[in-house]
N, C-alpha and C positions, 0 to 999 in steps of 0.2 A: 698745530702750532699756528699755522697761516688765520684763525680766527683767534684763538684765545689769547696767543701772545700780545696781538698788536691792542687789544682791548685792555689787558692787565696794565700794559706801560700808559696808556692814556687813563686809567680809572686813576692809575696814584699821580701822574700827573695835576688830575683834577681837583685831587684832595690835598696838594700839596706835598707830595713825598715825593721823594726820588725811585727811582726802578733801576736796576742795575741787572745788565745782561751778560752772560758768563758764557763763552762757546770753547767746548772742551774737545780735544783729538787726543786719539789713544796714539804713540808716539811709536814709529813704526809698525803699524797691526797690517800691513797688508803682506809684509815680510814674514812674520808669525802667524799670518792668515795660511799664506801660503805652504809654509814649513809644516807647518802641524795639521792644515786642513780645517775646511769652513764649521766644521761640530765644533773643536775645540775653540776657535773664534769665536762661536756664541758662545761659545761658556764667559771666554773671557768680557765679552760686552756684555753679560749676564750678571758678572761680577763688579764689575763698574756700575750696571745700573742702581745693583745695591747698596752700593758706598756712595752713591748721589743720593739716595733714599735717609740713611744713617744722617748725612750731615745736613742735607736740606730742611729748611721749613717747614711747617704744613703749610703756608702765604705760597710757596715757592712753587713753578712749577717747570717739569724737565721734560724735553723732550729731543727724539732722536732727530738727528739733523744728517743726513748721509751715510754712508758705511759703516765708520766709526766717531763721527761729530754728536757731540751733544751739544744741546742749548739750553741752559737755564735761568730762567725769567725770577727775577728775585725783587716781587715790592716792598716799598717802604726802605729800599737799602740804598743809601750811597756809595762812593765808588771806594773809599776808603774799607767800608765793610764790607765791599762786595769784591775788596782785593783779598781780605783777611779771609774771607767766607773758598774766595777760590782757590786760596794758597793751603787752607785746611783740606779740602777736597784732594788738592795735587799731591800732597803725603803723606793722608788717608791710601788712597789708590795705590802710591807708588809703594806702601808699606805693610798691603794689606792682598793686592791683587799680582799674582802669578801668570806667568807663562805657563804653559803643559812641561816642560823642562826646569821650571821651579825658578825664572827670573822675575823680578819685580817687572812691574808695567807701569809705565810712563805717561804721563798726558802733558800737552801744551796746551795752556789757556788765553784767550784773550777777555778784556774786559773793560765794559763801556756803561756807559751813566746815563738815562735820560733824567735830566734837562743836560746836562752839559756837555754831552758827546751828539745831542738831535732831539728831538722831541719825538718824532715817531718810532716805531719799532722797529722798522727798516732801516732808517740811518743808525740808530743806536747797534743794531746785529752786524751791521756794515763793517763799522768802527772797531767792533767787538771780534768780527773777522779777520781784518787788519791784523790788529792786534795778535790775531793767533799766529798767522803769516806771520808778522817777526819774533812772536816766541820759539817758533819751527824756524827759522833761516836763523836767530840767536843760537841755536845746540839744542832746543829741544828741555822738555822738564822744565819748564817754568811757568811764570805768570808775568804777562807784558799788561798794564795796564793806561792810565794816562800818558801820554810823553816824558818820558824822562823815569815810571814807577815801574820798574819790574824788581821781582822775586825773584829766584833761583835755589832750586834746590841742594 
């Protein structure tokens, strides 16, 4: 990520598009880590990776960002479509992927825009950060995007 990402947001910068970054948390998983033990936790980030797979791009690219964070790098999308793009994602997952106990699994997204949240890919993930922080201090299960755009499950 540290090479490809920041290269993808300035290539569509250059050509005029927008790039839109998406950073996802499994919503609770270290509780569920814990409870059921780290095999069954891969399973579950196993099952998320492939409902990022399902819904994303080929343009798009994801990657693992901590324990249970993902990031994904989405060119040519603005923030409008890259709210639509992560709220499909959010229940996709939440409707699709399990606990070992058989309950839905949860993600909180944040999402940000280059040009309009930074030009670089660091201030744009920053934002996008952010952004996750108040979807998790909001309850969790949603999509915080611009100031004032969030979704909710």
């Amino acid at each position: 990520m540290e090479m490809d990402a920041p290269v993808m947001v300035r290539e569509a910068l250059r050509q005029g598009h927008f790039a839109t970054v998406i950073i996802l948390d499994a919503d609770h998983f270290k509780d569920d880590n814990d409870r059921f033990g780290r095999l069954q936790g891969d399973e579950v980030l196993k099952a998320i990776t492939l409902r990022l797979g399902t819904i994303l791009r080929s343009a798009d690219r994801v990657f693992r960002f901590g324990g249970e964070e993902f990031v994904a790098v989405c060119p040519a999308t603005g923030h409008a479509e890259g709210m639509r793009l992560a709220e499909r994602l959010r229940w996709t997952i939440a409707s699709s992927v399990k606990t070992p106990d058989g309950k839905p699994v949860t993600v909180s997204i944040g999402v940000a825009t280059a040009d309009t949240d930074g030009v670089s890919f660091t201030t744009v993930l920053s934002a996008a950060d952010e952004r996750l922080y108040q979807a998790k201090k909001g309850g969790r299960h949603c999509v915080v995007g611009k100031p004032g755009l969030v979704k909710t499950g």
